[in-house]
Backbone of each chain as ProteinMPNN parsed JSONL, in Angstrom:
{"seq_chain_A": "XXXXXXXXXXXXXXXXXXXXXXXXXXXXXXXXXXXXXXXXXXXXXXXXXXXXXXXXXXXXXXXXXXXXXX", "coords_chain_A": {"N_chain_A": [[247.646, 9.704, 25.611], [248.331, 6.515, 27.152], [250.672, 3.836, 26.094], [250.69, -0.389, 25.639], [252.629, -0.963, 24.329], [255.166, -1.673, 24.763], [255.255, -3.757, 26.983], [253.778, -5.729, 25.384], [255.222, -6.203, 23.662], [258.06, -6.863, 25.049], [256.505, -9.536, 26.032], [256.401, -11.129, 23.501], [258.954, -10.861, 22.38], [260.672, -9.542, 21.162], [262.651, -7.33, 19.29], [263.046, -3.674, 19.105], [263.104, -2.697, 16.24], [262.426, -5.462, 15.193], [259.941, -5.23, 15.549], [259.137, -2.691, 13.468], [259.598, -3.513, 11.589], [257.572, -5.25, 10.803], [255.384, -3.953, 10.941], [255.732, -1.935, 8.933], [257.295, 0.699, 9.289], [260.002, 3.098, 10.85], [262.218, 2.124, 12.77], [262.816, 4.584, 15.034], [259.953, 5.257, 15.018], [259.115, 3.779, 16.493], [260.108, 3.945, 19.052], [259.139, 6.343, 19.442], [256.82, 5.982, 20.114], [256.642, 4.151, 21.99], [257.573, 5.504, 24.116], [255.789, 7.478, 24.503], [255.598, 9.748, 23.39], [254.907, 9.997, 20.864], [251.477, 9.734, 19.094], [250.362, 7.174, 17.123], [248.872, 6.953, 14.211], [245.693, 6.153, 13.367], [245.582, 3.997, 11.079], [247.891, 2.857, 11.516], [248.245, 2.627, 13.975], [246.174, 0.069, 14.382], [247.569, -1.543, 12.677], [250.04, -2.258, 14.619], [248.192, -3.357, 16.43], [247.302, -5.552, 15.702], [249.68, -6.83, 14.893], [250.428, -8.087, 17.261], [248.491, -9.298, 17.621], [246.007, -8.329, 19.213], [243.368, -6.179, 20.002], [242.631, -2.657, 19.025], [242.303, -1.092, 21.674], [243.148, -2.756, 23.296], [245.543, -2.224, 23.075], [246.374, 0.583, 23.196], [245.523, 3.448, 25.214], [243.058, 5.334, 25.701], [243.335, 8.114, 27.655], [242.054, 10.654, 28.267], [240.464, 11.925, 30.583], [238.1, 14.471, 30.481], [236.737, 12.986, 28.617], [235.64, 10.751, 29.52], [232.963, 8.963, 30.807], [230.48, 10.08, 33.022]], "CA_chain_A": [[247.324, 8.302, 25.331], [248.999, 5.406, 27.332], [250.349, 2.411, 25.203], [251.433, -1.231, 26.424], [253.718, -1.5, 23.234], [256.752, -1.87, 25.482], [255.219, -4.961, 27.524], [253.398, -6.439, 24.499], [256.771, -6.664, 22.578], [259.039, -7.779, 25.718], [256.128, -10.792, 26.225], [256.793, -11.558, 22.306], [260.655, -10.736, 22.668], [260.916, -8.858, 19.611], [263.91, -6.169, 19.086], [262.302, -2.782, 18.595], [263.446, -3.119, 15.055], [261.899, -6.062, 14.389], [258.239, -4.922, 14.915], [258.773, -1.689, 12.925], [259.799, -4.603, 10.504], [256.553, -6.263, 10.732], [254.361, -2.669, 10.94], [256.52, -1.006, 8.39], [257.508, 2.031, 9.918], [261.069, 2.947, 11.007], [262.812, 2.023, 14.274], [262.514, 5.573, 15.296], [258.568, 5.283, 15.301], [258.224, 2.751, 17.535], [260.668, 4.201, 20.057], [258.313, 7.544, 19.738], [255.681, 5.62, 20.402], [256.571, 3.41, 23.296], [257.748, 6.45, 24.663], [254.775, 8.309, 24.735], [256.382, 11.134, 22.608], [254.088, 10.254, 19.451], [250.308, 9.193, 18.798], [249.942, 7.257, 15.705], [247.412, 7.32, 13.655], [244.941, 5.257, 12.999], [245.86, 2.689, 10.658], [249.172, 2.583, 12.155], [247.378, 1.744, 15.488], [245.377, -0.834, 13.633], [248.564, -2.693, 12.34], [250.1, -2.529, 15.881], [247.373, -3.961, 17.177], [247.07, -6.523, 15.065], [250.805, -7.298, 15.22], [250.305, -8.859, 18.515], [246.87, -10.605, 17.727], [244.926, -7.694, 19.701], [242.924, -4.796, 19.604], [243.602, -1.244, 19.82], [241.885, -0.448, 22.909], [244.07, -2.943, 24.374], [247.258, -1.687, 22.773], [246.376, 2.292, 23.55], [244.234, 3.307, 26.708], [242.966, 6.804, 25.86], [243.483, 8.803, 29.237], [241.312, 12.307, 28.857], [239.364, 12.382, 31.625], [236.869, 14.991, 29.925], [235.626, 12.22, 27.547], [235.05, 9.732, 30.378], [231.609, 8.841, 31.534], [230.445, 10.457, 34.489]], "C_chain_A": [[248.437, 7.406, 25.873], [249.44, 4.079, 26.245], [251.001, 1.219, 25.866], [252.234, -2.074, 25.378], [254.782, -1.892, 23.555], [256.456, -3.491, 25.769], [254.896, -5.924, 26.434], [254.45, -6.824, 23.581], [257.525, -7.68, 23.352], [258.241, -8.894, 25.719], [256.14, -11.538, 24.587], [258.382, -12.063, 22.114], [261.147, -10.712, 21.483], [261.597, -7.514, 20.052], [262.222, -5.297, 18.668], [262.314, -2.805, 16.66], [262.47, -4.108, 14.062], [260.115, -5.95, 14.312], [257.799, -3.513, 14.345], [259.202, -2.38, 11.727], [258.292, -4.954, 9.909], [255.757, -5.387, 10.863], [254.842, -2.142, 9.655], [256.745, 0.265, 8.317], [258.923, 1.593, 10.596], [261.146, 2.579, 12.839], [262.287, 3.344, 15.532], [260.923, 5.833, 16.116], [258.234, 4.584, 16.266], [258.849, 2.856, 19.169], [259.908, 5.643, 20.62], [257.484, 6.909, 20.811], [255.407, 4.979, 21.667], [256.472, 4.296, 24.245], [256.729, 7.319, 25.258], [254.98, 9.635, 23.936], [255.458, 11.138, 21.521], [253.143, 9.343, 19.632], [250.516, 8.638, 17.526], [249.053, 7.116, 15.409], [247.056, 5.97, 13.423], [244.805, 3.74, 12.681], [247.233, 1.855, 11.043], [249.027, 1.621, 13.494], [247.068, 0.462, 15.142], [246.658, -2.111, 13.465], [249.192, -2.865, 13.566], [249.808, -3.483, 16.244], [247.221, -5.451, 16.609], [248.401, -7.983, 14.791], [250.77, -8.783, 16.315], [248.897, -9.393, 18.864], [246.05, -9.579, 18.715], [244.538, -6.773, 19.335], [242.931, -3.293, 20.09], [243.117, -0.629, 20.92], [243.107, -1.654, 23.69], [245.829, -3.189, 24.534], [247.502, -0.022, 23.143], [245.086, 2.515, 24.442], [243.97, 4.958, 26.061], [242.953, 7.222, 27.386], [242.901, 10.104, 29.095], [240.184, 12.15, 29.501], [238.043, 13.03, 31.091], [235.906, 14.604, 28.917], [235.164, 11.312, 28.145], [233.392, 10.093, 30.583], [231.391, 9.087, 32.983], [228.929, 9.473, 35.449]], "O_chain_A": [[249.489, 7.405, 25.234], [248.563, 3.434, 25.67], [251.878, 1.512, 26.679], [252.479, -3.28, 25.391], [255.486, -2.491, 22.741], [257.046, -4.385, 25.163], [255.584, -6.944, 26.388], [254.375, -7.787, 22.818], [257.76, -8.828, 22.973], [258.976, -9.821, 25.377], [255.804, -12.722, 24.628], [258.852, -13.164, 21.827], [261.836, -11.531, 20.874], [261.196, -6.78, 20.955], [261.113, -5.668, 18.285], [261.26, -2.964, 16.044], [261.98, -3.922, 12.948], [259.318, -6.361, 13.469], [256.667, -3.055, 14.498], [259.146, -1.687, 10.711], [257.99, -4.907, 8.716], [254.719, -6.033, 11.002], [253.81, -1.744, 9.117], [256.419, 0.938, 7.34], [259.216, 0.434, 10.888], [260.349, 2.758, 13.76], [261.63, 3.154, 16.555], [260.69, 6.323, 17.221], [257.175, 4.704, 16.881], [258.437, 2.253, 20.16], [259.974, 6.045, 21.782], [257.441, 7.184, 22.01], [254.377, 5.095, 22.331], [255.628, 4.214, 25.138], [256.833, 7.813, 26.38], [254.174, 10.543, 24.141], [255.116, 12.253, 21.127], [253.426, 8.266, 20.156], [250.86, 9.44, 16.659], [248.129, 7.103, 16.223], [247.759, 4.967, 13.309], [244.348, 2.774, 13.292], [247.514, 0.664, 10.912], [249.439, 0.521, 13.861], [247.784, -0.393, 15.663], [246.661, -3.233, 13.971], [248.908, -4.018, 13.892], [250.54, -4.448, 16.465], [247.007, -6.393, 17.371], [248.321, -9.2, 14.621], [251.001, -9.98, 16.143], [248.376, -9.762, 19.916], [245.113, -10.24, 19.162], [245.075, -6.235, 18.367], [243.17, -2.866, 21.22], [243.56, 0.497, 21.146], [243.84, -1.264, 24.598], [246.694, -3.712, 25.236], [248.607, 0.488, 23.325], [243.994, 1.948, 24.394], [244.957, 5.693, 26.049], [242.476, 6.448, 28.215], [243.312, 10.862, 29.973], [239.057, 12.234, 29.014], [236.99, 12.397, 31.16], [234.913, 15.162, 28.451], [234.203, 10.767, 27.601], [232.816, 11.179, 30.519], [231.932, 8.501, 33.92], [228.741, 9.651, 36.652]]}, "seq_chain_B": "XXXXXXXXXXXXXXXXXXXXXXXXXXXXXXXXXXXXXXXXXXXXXXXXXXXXXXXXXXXXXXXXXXXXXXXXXXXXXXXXXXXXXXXXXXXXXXXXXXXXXXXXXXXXXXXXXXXXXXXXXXXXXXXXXXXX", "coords_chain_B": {"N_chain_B": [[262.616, -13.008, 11.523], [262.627, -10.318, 8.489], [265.233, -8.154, 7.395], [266.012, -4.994, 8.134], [266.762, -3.076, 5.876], [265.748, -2.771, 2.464], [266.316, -4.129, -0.751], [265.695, -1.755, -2.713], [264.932, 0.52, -0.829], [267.737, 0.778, -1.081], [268.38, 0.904, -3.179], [267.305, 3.531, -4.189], [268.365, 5.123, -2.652], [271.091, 5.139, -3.456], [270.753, 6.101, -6.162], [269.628, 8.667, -5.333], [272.045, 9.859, -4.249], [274.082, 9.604, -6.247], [272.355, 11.594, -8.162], [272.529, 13.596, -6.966], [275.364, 14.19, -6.434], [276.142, 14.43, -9.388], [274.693, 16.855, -10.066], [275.433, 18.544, -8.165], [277.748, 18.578, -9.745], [277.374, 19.721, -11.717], [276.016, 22.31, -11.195], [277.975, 23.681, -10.138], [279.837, 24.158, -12.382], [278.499, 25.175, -14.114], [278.969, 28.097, -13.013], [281.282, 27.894, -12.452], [282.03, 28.411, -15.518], [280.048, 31.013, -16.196], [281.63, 32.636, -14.762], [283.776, 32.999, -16.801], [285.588, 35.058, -18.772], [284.27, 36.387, -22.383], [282.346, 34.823, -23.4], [279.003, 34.213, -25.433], [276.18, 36.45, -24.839], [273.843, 35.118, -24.74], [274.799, 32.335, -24.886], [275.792, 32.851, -21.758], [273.107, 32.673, -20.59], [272.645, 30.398, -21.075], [274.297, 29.077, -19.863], [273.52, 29.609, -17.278], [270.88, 28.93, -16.589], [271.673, 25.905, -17.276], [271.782, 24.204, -14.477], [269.109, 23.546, -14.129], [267.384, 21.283, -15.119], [268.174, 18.857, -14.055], [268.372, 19.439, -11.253], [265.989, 19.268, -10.962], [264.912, 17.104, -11.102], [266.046, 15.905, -8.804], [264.523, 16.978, -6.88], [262.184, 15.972, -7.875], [263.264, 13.446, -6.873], [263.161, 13.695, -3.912], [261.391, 14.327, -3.172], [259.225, 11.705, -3.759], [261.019, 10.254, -2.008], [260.296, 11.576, 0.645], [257.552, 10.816, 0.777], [257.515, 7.996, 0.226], [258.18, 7.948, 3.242], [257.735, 6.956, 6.846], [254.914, 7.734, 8.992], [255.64, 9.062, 11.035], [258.101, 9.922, 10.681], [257.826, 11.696, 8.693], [256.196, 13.126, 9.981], [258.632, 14.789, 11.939], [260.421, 15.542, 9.438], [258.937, 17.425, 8.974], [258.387, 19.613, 11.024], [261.257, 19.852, 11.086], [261.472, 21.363, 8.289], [259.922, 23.347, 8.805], [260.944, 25.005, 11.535], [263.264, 25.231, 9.973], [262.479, 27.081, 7.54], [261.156, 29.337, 9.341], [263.436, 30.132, 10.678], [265.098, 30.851, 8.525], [263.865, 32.888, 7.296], [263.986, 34.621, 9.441], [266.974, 35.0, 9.462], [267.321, 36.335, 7.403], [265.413, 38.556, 7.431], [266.951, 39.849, 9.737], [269.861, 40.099, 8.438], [268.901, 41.749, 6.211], [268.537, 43.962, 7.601], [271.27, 44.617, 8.81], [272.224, 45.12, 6.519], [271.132, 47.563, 5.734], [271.996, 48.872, 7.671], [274.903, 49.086, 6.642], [276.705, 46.999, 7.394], [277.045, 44.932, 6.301], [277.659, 43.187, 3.333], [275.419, 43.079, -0.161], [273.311, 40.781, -0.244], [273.614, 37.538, -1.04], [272.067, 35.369, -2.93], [272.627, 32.643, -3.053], [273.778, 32.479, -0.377], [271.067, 32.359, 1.005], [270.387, 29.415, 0.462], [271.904, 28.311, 1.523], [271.81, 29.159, 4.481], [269.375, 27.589, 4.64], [269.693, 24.914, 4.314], [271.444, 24.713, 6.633], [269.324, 25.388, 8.922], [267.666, 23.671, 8.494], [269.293, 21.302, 9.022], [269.731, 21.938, 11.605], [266.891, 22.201, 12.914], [265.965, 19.671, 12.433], [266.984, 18.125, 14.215], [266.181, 19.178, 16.606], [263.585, 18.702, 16.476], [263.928, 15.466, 16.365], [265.002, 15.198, 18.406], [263.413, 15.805, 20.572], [261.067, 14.417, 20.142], [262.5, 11.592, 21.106]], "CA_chain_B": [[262.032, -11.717, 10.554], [263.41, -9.848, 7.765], [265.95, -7.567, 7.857], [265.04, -3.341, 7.553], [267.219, -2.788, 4.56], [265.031, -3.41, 1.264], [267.158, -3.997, -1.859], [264.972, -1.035, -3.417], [265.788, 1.626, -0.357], [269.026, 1.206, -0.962], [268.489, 1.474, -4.921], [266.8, 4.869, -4.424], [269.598, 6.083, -2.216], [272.232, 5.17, -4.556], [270.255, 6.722, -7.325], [269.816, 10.216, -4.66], [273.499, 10.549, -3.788], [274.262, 10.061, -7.874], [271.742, 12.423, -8.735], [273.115, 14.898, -6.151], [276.705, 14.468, -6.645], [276.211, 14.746, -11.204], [274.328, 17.989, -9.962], [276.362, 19.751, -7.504], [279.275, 18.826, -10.292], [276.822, 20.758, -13.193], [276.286, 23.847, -10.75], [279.854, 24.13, -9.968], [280.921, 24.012, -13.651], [277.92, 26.253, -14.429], [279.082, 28.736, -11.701], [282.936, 28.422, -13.179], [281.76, 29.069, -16.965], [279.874, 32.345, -15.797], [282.465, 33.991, -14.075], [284.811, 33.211, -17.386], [285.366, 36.146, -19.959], [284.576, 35.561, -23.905], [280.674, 34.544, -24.209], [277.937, 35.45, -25.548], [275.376, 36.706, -23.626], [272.9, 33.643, -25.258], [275.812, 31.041, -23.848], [275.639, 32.923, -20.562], [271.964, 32.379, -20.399], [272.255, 28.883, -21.283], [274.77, 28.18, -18.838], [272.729, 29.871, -16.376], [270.052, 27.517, -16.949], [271.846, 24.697, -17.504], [271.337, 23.234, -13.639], [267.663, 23.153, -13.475], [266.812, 19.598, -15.269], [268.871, 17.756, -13.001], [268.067, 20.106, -9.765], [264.227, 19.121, -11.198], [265.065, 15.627, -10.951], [266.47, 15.516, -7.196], [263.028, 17.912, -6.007], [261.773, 15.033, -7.458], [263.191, 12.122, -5.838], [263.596, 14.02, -2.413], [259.544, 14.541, -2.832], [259.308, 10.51, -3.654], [261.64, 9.588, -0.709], [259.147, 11.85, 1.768], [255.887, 9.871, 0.314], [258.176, 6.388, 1.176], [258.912, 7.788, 5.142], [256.587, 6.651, 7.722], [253.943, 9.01, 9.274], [256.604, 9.84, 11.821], [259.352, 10.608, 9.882], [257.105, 12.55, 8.037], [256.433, 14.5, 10.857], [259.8, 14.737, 12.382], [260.809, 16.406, 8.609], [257.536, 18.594, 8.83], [258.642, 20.445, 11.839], [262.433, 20.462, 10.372], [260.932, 22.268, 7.794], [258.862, 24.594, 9.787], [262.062, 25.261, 11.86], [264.127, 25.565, 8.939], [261.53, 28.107, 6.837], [261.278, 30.197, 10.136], [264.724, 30.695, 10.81], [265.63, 31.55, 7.385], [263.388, 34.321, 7.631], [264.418, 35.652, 10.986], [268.191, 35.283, 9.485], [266.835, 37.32, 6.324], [265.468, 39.915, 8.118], [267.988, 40.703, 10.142], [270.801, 40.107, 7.175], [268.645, 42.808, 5.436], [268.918, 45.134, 8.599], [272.619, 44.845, 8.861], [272.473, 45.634, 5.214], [270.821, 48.467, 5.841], [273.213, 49.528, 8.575], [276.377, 49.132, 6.202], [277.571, 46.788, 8.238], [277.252, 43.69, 5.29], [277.875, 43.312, 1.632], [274.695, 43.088, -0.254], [273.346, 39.688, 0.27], [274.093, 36.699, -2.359], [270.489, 34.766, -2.516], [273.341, 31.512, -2.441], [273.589, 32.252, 1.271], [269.789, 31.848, 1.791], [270.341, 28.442, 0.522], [272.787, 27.42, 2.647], [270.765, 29.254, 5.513], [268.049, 26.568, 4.369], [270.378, 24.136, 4.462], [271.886, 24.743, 8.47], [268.116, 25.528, 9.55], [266.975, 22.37, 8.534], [269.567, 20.046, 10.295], [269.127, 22.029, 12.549], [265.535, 21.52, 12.987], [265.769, 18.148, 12.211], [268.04, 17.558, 15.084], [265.806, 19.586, 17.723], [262.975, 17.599, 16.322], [264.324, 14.428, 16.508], [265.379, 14.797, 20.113], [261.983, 16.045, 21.004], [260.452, 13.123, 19.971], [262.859, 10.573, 21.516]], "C_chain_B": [[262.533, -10.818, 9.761], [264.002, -8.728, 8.474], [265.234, -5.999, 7.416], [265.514, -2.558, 6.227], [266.524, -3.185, 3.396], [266.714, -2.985, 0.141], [266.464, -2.12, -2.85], [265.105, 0.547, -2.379], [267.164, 2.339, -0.827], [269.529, 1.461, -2.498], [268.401, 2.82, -4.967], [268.088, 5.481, -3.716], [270.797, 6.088, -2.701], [271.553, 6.443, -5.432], [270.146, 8.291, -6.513], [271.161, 10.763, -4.966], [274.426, 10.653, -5.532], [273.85, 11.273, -8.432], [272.404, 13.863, -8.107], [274.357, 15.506, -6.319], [276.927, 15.021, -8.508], [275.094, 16.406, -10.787], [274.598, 18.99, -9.678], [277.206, 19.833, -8.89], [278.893, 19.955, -11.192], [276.608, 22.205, -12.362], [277.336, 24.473, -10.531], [280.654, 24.628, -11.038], [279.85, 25.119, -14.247], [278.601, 27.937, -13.847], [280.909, 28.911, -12.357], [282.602, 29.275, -14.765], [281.178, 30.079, -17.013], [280.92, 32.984, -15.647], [283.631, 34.015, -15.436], [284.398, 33.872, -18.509], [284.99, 35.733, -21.292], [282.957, 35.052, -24.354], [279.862, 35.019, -24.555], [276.85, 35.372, -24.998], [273.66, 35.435, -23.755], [273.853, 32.555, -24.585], [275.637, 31.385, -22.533], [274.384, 32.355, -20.045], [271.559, 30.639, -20.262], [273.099, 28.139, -20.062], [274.169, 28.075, -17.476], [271.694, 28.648, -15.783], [270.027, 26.245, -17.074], [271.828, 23.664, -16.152], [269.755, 22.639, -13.67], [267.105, 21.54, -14.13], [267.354, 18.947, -14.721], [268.215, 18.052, -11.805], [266.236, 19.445, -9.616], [264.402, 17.881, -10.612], [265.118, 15.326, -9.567], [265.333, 16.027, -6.616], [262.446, 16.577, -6.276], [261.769, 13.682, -6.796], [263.56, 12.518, -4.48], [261.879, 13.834, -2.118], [259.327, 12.93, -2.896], [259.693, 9.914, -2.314], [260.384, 10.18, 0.388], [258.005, 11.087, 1.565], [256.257, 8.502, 0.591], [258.273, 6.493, 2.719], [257.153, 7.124, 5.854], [255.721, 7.899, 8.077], [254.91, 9.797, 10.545], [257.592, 10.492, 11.601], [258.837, 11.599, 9.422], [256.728, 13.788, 8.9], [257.565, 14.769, 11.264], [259.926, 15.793, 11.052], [260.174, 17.718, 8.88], [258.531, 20.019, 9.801], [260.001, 21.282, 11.426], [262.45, 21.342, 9.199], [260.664, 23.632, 7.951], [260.258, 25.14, 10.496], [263.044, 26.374, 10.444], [263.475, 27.214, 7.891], [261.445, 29.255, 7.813], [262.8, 31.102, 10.795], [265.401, 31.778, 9.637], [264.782, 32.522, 7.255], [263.761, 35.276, 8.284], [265.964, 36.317, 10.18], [268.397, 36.493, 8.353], [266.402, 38.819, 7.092], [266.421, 40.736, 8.865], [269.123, 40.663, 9.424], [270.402, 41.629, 6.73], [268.725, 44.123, 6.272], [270.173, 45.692, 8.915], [272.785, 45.717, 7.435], [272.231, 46.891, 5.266], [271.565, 49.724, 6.717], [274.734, 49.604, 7.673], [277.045, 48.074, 6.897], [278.229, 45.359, 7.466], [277.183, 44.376, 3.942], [276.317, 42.812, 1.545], [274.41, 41.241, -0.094], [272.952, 38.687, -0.883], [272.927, 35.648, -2.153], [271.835, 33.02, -2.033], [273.534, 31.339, -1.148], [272.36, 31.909, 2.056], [270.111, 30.331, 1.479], [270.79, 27.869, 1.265], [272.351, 27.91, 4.272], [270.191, 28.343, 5.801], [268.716, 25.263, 5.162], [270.79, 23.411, 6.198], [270.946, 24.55, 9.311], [267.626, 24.27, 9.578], [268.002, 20.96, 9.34], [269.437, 20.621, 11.766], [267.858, 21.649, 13.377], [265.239, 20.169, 13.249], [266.391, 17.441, 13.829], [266.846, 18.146, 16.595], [264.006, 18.72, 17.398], [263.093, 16.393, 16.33], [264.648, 13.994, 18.447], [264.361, 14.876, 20.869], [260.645, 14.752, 20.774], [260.691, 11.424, 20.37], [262.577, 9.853, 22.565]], "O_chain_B": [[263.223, -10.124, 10.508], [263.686, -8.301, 9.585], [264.279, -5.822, 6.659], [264.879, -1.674, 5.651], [266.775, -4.381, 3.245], [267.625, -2.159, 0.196], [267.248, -1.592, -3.638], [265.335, 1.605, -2.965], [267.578, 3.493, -0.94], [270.567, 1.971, -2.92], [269.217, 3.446, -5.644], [268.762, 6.32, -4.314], [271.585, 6.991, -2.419], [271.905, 7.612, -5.278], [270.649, 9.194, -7.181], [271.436, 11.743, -5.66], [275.191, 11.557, -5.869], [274.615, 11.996, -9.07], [272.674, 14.902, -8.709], [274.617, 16.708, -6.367], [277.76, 15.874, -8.815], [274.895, 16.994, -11.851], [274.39, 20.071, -10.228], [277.44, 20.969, -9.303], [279.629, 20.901, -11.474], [277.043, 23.22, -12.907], [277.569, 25.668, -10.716], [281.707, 25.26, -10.949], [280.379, 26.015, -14.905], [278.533, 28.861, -14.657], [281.497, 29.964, -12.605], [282.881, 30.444, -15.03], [281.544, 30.642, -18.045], [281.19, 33.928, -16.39], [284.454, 34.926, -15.347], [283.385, 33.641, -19.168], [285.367, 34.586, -21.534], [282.557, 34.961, -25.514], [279.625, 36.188, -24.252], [276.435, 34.278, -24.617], [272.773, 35.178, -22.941], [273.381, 31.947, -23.624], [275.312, 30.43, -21.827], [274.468, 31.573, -19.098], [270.693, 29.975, -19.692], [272.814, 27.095, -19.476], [274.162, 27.106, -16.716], [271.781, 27.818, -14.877], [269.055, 25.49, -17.05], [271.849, 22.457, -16.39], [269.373, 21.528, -13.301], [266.426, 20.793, -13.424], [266.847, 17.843, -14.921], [267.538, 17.191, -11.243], [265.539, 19.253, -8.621], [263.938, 17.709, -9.484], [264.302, 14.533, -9.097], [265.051, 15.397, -5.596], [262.145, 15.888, -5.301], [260.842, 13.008, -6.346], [264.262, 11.736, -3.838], [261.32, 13.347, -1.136], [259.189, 12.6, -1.718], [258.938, 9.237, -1.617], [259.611, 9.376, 0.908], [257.506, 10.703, 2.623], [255.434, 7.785, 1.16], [258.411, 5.503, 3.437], [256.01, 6.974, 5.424], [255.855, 8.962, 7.472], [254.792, 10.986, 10.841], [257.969, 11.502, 12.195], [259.408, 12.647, 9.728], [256.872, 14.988, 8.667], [257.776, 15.594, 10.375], [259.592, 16.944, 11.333], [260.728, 18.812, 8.984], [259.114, 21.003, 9.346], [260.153, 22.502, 11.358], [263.422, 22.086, 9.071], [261.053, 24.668, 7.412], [260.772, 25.945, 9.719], [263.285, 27.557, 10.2], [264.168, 28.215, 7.708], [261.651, 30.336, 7.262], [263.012, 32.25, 11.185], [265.927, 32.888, 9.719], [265.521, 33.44, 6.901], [263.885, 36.459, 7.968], [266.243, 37.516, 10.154], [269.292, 37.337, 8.35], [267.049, 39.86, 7.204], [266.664, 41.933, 8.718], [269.783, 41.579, 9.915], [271.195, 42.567, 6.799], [268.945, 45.211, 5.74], [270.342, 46.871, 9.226], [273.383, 46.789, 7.346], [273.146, 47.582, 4.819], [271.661, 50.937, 6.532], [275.651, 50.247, 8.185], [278.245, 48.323, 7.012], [279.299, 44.806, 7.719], [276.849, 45.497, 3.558], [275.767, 42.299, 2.519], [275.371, 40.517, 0.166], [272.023, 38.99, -1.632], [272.932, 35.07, -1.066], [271.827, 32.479, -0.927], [273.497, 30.208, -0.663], [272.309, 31.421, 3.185], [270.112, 29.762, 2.571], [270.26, 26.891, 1.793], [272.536, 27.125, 5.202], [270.197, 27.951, 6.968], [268.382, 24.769, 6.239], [270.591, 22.318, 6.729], [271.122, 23.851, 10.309], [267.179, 23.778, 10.614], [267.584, 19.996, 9.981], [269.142, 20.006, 12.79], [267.868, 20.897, 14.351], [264.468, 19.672, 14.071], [266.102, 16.339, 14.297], [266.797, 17.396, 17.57], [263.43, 18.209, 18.358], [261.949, 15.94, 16.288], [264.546, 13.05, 19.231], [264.259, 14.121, 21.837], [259.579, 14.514, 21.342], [259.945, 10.455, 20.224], [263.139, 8.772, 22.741]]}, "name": "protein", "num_of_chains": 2, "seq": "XXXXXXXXXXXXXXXXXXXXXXXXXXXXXXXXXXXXXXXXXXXXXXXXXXXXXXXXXXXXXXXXXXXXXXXXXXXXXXXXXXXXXXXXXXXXXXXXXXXXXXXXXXXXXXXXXXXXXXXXXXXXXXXXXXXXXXXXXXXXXXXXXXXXXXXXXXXXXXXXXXXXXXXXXXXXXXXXXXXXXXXXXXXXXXXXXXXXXXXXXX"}
């Protein structure tokens, strides 16, 4: 899963910090996450997404090919 | 935007490192009053015994603190866990093989703890980097 948590923060210009402030989840999580190192779940996604006034398809791209439409 | 410190984190982690430190002091002093001559074998028993309502206490606010982490942290521990639980096996088994060879003294279950103990920062540490 791709995410554009990196860009969507720098065009805010919020410390990593401060939007595991405003999700409540640690620093840590959101450096997983930018990273690509960790999926979160669900509702986690959800608050993310919501963080930055959008929705989670256009905060996380799924990328498996074998669920695409052929 | 606020800051990441809550007044109420930093309550519970006072209240941990209290609970931990008035616990170690009662196993320590348990652990001296055993080894000294003169009781009776009802006092031994009691001293024996005498960590576990505290030790109860810290299981429970270590189990509390995990139900406060995030879903990442939460994993991150998980694995340190898993790590930690697998090692101390491996180090058990082969402990008990040496034993078997003569080559160790019989083996003092206090060393699995502190096995537990190494395994898990360990863990924690090869999980943590794995996730960075």
């Amino acid at each position: 899963m791709k995410t554009r948590l990196r860009v969507l923060r720098a065009e805010k210009e919020w410390t990593q910090a401060q939007l595991a402030e405003a999700v409540g989840v640690s620093r840590q999580a959101i450096i997983a996450i930018e990273n690509g190192k960790y999926d979160p779940a669900l509702p986690l996604a959800f608050r993310l997404a919501r963080a930055f006034g959008k929705n989670v398809e256009e905060v996380f791209v799924w990328e498996d090919d074998s669920l695409q439409e052929k | 935007m606020p800051t990441t410190t809550t007044p109420t984190s930093s309550h519970a982690a006072r209240t941990f490192w209290a609970a931990l430190a008035v616990g170690s002091a009662i196993d320590l002093a348990a652990g001296w009053l055993l080894r000294q001559p003169g009781y009776s074998p009802n006092a031994r028993i009691l001293f024996a015994l005498l960590p576990i309502p505290l030790n109860l206490v810290l299981v429970a606010l270590i189990v509390r603190r995990i139900r406060q982490l995030d879903e990442f942290l939460r994993h991150v521990h998980l694995e340190a866990v898993a790590i930690a639980f697998l090692l101390t096996g491996v180090a058990v088994f082969v402990y008990s093989y040496l034993q078997q060879a003569h080559v160790v003294h019989p083996l003092n279950f206090g060393i699995v703890w502190i096995f537990m103990l190494v395994f898990y920062g360990i863990g924690y540490v090869i999980a943590a980097r794995h996730y960075r």
